[in-house]
C-alpha positions as a Markdown table, in Angstrom:
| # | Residue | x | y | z |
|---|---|---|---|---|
| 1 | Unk | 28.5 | -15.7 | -10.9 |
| 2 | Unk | 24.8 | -15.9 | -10.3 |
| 3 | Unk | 24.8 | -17.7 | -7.1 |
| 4 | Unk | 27.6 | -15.5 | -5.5 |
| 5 | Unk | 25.7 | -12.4 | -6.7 |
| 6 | Unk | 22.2 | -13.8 | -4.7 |
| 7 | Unk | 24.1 | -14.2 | -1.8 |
| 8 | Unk | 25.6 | -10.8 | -2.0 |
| 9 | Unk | 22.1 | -9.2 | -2.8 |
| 10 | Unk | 20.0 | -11.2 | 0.3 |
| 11 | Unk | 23.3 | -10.5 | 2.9 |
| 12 | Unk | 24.0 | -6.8 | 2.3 |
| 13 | Unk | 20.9 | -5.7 | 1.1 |
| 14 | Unk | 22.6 | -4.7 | -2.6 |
| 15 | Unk | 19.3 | -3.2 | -4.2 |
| 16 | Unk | 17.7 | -0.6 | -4.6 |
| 17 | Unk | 14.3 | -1.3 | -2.6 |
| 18 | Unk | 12.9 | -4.2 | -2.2 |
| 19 | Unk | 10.6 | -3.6 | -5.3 |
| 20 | Unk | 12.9 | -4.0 | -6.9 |
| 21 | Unk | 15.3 | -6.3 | -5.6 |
| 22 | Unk | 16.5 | -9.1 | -8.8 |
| 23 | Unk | 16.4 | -12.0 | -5.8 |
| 24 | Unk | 12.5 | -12.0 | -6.7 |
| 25 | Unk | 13.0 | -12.7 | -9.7 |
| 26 | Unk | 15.1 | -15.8 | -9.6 |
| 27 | Unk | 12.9 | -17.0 | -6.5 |
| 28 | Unk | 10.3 | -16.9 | -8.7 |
| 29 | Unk | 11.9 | -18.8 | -11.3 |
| 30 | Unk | 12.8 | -21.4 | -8.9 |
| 31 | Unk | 9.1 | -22.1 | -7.9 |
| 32 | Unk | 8.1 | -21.7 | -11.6 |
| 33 | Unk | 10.3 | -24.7 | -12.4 |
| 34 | Unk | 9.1 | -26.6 | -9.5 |
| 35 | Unk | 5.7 | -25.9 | -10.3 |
| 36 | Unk | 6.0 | -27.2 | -14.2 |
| 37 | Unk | 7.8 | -30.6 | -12.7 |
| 38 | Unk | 4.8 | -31.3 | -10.3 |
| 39 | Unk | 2.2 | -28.7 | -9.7 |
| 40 | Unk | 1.5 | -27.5 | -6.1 |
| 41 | Unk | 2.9 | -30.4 | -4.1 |
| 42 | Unk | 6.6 | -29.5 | -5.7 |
| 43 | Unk | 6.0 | -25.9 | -5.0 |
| 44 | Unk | 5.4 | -26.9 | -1.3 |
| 45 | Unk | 8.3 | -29.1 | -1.1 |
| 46 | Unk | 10.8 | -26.5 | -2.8 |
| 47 | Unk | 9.7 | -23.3 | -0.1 |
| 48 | Unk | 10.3 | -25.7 | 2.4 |
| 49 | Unk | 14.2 | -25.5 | 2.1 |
| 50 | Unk | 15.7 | -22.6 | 4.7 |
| 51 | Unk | 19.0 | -22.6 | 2.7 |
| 52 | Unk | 19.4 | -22.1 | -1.0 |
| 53 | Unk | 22.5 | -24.0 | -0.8 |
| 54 | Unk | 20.2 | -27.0 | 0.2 |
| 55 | Unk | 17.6 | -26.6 | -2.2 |
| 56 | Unk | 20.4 | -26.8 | -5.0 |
| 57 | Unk | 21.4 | -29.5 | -3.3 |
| 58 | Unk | 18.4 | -31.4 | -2.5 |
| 59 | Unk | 16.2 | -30.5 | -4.7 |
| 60 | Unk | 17.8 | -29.3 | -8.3 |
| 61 | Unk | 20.7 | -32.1 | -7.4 |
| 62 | Unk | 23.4 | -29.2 | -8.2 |
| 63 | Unk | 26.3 | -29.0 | -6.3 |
| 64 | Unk | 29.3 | -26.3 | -6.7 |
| 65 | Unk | 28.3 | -22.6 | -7.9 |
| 66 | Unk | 29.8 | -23.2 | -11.4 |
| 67 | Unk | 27.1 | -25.5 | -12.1 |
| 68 | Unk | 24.1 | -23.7 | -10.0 |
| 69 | Unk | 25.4 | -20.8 | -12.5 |
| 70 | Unk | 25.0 | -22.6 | -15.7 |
| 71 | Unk | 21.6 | -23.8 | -14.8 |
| 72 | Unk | 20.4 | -20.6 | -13.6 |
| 73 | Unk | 21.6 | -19.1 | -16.8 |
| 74 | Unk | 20.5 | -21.7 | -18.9 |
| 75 | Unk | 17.0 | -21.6 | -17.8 |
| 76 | Unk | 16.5 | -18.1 | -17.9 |
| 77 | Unk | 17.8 | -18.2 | -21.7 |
| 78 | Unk | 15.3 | -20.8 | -22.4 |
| 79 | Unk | 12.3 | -18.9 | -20.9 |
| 80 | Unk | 13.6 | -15.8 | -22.8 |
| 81 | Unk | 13.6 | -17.5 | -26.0 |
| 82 | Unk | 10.4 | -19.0 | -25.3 |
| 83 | Unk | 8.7 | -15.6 | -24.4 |
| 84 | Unk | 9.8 | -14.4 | -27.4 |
| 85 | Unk | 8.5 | -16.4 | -29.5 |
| 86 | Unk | 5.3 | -15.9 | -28.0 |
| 87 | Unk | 5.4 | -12.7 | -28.4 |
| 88 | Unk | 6.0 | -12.1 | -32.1 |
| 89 | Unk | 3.3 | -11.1 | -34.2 |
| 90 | Unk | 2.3 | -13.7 | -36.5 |
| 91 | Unk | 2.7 | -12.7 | -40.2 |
| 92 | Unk | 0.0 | -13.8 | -43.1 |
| 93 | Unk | 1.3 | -15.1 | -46.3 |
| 94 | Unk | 0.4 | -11.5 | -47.5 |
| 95 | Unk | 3.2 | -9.7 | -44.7 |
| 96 | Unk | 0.4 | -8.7 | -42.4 |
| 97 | Unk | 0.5 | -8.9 | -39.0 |
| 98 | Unk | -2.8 | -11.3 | -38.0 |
| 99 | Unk | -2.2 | -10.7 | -34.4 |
């Protein structure tokens, strides 16, 4: 599980470095969402929270790791798909790539 995996990263130091430490990455994600809900104010309230238990709780309304999990994971899988898209070269009608 996600969650349980976090906790194990931030409490025994389970990465490599800290360059490269996956935490980051869902941190980031986390701020990312609040900042698409409501801009800079939401980003303020969200790194306000001292416990990521709390800003489940508070702040995503999650409770219980099997749901923190699932929106975790479901949210990275939409901004996958998303980038992917976006990515994609765009083919003319004659199979060029216009990008």
């Amino acid at each position: 599980m996600i969650l349980i995996y976090m906790k194990k990263l931030k409490e025994n130091n389970f990465y490599i470095n800290n360059e490269y430490n996956p935490i980051y990455t869902l941190q980031g994600l986390f701020v990312a969402i609040a900042g698409e809900k409501g801009g800079i104010s939401e980003i303020q309230k969200i790194l306000e929270y001292n416990d990521i238990d709390e800003m489940f709780a508070k702040y995503f309304k999650l409770k219980g790791s099997e749901k923190i999990d699932k929106f975790i994971k479901s949210e990275l899988k939409n901004r996958t798909i998303k980038l992917v898209k976006m990515t994609q070269p765009v083919i003319s009608t004659e199979g060029r790539n216009l990008v």
